[in-house]
N, C-alpha and C positions, 0 to 999 in steps of 0.2 A: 831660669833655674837650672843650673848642672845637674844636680841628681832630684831622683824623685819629691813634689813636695808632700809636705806634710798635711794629711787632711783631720780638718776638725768636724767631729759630728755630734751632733745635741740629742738630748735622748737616746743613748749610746747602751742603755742597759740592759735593753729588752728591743723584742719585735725587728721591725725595719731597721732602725738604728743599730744593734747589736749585726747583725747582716751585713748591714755596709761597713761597719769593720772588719767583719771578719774578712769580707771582699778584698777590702782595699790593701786589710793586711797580707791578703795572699797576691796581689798585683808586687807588693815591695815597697809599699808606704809606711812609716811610721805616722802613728796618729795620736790625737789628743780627745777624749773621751769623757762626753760631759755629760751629767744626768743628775738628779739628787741622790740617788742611791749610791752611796759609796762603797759597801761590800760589794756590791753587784759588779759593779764598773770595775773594782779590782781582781775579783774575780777572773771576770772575762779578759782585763789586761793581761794577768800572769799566761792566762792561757793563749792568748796569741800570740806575746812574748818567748812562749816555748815551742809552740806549733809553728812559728813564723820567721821567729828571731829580730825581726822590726822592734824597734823602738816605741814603747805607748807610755802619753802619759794620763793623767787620770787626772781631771778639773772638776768636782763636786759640785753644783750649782743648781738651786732653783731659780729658774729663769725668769718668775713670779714677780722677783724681788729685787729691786732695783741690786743693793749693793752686791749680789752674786751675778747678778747682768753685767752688770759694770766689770766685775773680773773677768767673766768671758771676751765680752768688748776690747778691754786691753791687753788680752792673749791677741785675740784676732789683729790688733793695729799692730804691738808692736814684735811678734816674733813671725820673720822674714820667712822663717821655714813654711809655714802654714801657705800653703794655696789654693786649696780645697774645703770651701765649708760646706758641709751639709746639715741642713737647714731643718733637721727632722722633729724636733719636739714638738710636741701639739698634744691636743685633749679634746676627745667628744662629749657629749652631753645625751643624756636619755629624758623624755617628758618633750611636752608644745611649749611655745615660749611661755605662753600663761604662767606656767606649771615649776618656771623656774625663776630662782632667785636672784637680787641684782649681784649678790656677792659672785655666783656660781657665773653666771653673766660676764662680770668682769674680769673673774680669775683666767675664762678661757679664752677673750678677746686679746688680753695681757699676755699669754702664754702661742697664741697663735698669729697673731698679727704683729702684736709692738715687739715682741723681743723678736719674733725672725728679720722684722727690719730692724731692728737697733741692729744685731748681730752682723748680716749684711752691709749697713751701714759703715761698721766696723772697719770691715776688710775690702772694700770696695775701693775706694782711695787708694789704698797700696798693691792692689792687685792691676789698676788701671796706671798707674806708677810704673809697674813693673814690667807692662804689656801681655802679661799672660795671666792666668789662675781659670779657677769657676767657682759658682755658686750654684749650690742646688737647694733649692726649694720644695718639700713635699707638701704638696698638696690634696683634692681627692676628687672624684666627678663629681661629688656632692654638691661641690662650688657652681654646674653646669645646671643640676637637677632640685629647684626650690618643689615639684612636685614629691620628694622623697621625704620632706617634712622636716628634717633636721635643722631648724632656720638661721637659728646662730653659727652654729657649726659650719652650715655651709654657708653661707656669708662670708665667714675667716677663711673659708679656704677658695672663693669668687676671690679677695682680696689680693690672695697668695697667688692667683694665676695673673690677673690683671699686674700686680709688683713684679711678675716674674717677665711677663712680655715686655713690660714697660726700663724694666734694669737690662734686657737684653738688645734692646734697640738704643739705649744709651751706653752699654759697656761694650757691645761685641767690636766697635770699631777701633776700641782699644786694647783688645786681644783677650777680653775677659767673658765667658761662656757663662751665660746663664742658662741653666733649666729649668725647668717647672715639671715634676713628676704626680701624676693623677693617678692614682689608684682606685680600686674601689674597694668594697671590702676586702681585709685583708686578715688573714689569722694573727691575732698581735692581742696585746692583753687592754689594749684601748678598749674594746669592745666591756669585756668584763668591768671596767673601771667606770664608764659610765652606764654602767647597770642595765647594759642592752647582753643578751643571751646570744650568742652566734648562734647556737642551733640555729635559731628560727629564721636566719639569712637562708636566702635560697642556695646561693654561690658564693663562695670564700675562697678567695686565691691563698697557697702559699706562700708565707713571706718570702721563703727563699726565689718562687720563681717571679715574684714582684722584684724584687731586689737586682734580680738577676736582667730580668729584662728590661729594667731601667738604666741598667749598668750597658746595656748596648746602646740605648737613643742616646746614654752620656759619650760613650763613644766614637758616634755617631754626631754628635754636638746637635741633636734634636732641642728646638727650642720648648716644646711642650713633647712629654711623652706619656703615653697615656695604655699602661702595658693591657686592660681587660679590652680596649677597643680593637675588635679583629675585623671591620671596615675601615680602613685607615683614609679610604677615599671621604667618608664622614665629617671627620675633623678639616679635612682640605675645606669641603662645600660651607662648611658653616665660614671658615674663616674671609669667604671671597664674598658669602653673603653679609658679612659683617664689615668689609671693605665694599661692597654696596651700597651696603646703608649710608653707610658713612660721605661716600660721594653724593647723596641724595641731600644733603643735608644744608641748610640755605638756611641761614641765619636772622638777615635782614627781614624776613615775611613768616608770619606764620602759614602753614599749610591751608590749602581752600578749604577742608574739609572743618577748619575749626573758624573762619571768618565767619560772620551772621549776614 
């Protein structure tokens, strides 16, 4: 790509997603801006539009719903500009699994796992085509930590790291960067929406410096970045003990410890 490409970000209207536009629009990207809220999304276009001068377009879409899926989808295959998706819309859940509905259930497994790979799916072909782009993926430590309780939630976002390692070891050899960015709590209006209280978080990163320091591992072409972890040697040891494991692992016998 000659000049800069164009990135697309989902849930563009609020929190982390408004951020990374505003980012990218001050890097010298034009971008394309998707969310269901339309006022919002246009809003925030005109103002970066004036603040920036970059090019934004505005795509309206509940991700929920197959046929505004599908027009994202064909934004991402077929306009060349686009090389940049980020991967950001998603939804938590407040209550234990008991406590919640299969509708409520379904709505965020759909909004956090099947559309961020549909979407991906999307642009991935033409970005491995092309030899270059990325794809970022937000995900949260939630996905690492089943003792924090959230089980659906972090399940979808276990998914979104495991898809994100897994799309990085099959695109990067074709010039295409995948990330997987971990956050953890972050001030965004997610928290409000499923009916959890931030007060009562101990610790809540600003979005802007979540945004920002994920904007350096993407620089960085970090395969997983994970801005609240300040032992970074952490992340290393799990990963060697999970290439451990992994060499331990002998198919043809089960283990002494479970023979009679």
């Amino acid at each position: 790509m000659s000049l800069l490409p164009t990135v697309l970000i989902t849930g563009a209207s609020s929190g982390i997603g408004t951020v990374y536009a505003e980012r990218f629009a001050r890097r010298g990207h034009d971008l394309v801006l998707v969310a269901r809220d339309t006022a919002r999304l246009e809003t925030l276009a005109a103002r970066l539009r004036q603040d920036t001068g970059v090019a934004v377009d505005v795509l309206p879409a509940d991700l929920t719903q197959r046929a505004d899926l599908a027009n994202v989808e064909t934004r991402l295959r077929d306009d060349t500009r686009i090389g940049i998706l980020i991967n950001n819309a998603g939804v938590a859940q407040s209550g234990g699994f008991t406590d919640q509905s299969a509708d409520s259930i379904e709505h965020l497994v759909t909004l956090n796992t099947l559309a961020l790979t549909r979407l991906a799916a999307a642009i991935a072909p033409r970005l491995a085509n092309a030899g270059e782009g990325a794809i970022v993926n937000i995900g949260s430590v939630v996905g690492l930590a089943p003792e924090l309780g959230m089980t659906v939630y972090g399940a979808t976002k276990a998914f979104v790291l495991f898809l994100s390692q897994g799309l990085s070891l099959e695109l990067s050899p074709k010039g295409v960067y995948v990330q997987a960015v971990l956050p953890a709590a972050t001030r965004t209006e997610i928290w409000e929406r499923a009916g959890i209280d931030i007060n009562t978080l101990p610790e809540v990163m600003d979005v802007g410096e979540l945004v920002d320091a994920a904007l350096v591992g993407f620089d960085r072409r970090e395969p997983v970045t994970i801005p609240p972890l300040h032992v970074a040697e952490r992340w290393d040891t799990l990963e060697a003990s999970r290439q451990g494991l992994l060499s331990d692992l002998r198919q043809a016998q089960a283990a002494e410890r479970y023979r009679a």
